[in-house]
N, C-alpha and C positions, 0 to 999 in steps of 0.2 A: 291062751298063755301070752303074758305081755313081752313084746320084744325087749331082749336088753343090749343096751348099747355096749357091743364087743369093746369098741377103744375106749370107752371111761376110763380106768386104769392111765392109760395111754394120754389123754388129755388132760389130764389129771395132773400128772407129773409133768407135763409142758408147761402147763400155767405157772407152774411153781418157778420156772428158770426166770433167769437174772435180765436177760434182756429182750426188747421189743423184736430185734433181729432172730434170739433163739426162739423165740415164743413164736412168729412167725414160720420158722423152717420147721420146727419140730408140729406144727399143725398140718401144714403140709405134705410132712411125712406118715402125719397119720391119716393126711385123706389118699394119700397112694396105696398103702396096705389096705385099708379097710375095706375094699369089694371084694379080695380075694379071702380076705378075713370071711367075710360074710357067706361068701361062695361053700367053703367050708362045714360053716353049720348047715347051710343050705344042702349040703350034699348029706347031712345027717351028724356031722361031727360034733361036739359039746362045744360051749362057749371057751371054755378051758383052751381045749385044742386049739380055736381060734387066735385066741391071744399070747399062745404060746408060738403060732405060726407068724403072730403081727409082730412082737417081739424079737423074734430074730430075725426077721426081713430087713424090722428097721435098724436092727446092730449090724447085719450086712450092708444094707446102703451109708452109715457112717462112716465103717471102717471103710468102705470103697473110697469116700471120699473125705477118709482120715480127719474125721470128726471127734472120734469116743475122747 
């Protein structure tokens, strides 16, 4: 079975943003989620679950530092 890359979605939508700065932090934030993303499927969970777990980490780490 070929791996799929959990944050595609996730980078995805970062390259789209407006500046070199957000394109930068928002990369970043997806290299912070994605082991425990990964850990996840790894423990048996779907890709889904994954990205559903990457997804609100990184809306909690925004609104932490009142980003959204």
């Amino acid at each position: 079975m070929e791996e799929q890359d959990i944050m595609q979605p996730f980078r995805a939508a970062g390259a789209r943003l407006e500046t070199e700065q957000q394109r930068t932090f928002y990369k970043a934030l997806c290299n912070v989620v994605e082991p425990s993303a990964r850990q996840i499927v790894a423990a048996g969970g779907t890709i889904e679950d994954a990205r559903l777990y990457a997804g609100n980490r990184m809306l909690v780490i925004m609104q932490a530092l009142q980003m959204e």
